[in-house]
C-alpha positions as CSV (number, residue, x, y, z in Angstrom):
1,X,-4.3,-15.0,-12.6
2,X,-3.3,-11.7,-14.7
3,X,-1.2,-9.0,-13.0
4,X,-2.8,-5.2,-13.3
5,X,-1.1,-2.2,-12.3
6,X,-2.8,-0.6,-8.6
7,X,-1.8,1.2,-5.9
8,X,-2.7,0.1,-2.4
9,X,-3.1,1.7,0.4
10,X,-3.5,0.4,3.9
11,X,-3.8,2.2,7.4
12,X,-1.3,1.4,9.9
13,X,-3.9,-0.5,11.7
14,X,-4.5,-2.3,9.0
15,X,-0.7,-2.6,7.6
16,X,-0.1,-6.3,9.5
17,X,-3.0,-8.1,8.0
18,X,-2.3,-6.8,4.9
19,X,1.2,-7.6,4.7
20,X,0.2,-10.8,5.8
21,X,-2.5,-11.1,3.5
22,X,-0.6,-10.5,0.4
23,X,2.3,-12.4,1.6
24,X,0.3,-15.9,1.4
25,X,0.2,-15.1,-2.2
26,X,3.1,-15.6,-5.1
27,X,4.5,-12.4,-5.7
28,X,3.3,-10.4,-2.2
29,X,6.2,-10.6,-0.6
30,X,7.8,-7.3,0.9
31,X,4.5,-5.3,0.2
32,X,3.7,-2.5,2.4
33,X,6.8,-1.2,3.8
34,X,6.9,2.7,2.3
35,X,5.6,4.8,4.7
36,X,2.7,7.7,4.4
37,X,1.5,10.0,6.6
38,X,-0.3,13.7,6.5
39,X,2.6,15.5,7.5
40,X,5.8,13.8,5.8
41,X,7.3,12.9,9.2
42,X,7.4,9.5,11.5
43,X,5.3,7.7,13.1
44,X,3.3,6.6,9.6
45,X,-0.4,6.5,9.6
46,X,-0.5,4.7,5.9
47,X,2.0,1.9,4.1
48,X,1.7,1.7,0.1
49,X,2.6,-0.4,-2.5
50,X,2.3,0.2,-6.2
51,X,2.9,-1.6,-9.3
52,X,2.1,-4.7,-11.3
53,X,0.9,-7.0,-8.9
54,X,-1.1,-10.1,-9.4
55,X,-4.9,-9.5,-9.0
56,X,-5.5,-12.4,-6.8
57,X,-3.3,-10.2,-3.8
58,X,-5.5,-7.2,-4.6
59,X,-8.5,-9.2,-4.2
60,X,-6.9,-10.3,-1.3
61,X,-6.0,-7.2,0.4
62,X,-9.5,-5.3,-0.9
63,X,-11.4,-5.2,2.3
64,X,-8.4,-3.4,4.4
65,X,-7.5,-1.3,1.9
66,X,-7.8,1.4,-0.4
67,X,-7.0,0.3,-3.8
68,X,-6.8,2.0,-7.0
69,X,-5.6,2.5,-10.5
70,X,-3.7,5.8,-10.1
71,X,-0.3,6.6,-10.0
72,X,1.0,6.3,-7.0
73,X,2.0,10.5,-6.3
74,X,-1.4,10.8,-7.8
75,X,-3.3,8.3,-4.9
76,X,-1.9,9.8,-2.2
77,X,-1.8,13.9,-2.9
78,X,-5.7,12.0,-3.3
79,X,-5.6,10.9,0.5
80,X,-3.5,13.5,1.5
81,X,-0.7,11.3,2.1
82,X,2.9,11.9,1.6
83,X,5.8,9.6,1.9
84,X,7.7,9.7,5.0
85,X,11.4,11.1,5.2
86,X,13.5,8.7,6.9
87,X,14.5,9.9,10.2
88,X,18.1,10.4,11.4
């Protein structure tokens, strides 16, 4: 399969599956890990990954998430999602 550029993202509910999801697949390691939520601050509500990703983990991922072709600052001001600031 072809790689496309998309950014994902997943609920926290939904975050496990997902990770799981695209894990099975070459390539969907390590995906979902950065954070979102309304606010900025912990706990997350969201995770996201973005980038060149082979299509077969988007199709994989499709049904528990919200995928699209925007930049990834542009997806989640679209969500109202920010990234979340580490805590100390």
């Amino acid at each position: 399969m072809t790689d496309i550029f998309a950014t994902i993202i997943v609920t926290a509910a939904q975050a496990k599956a997902a990770r799981d999801a695209a894990a099975a697949i070459p390539g969907g390691d390590g995906m979902f890990t950065a954070g979102l939520s309304a606010t900025g601050s912990m706990p997350a509500t969201h995770y996201i990954s973005s980038g060149s990703v082979p299509q077969e983990i988007v199709d994989a991922v499709a049904s528990l998430a919200d995928v699209s072709e925007l930049p990834p600052a542009e997806a989640m001001q679209a969500a109202g999602l920010t990234m979340c600031a580490p805590s100390d």
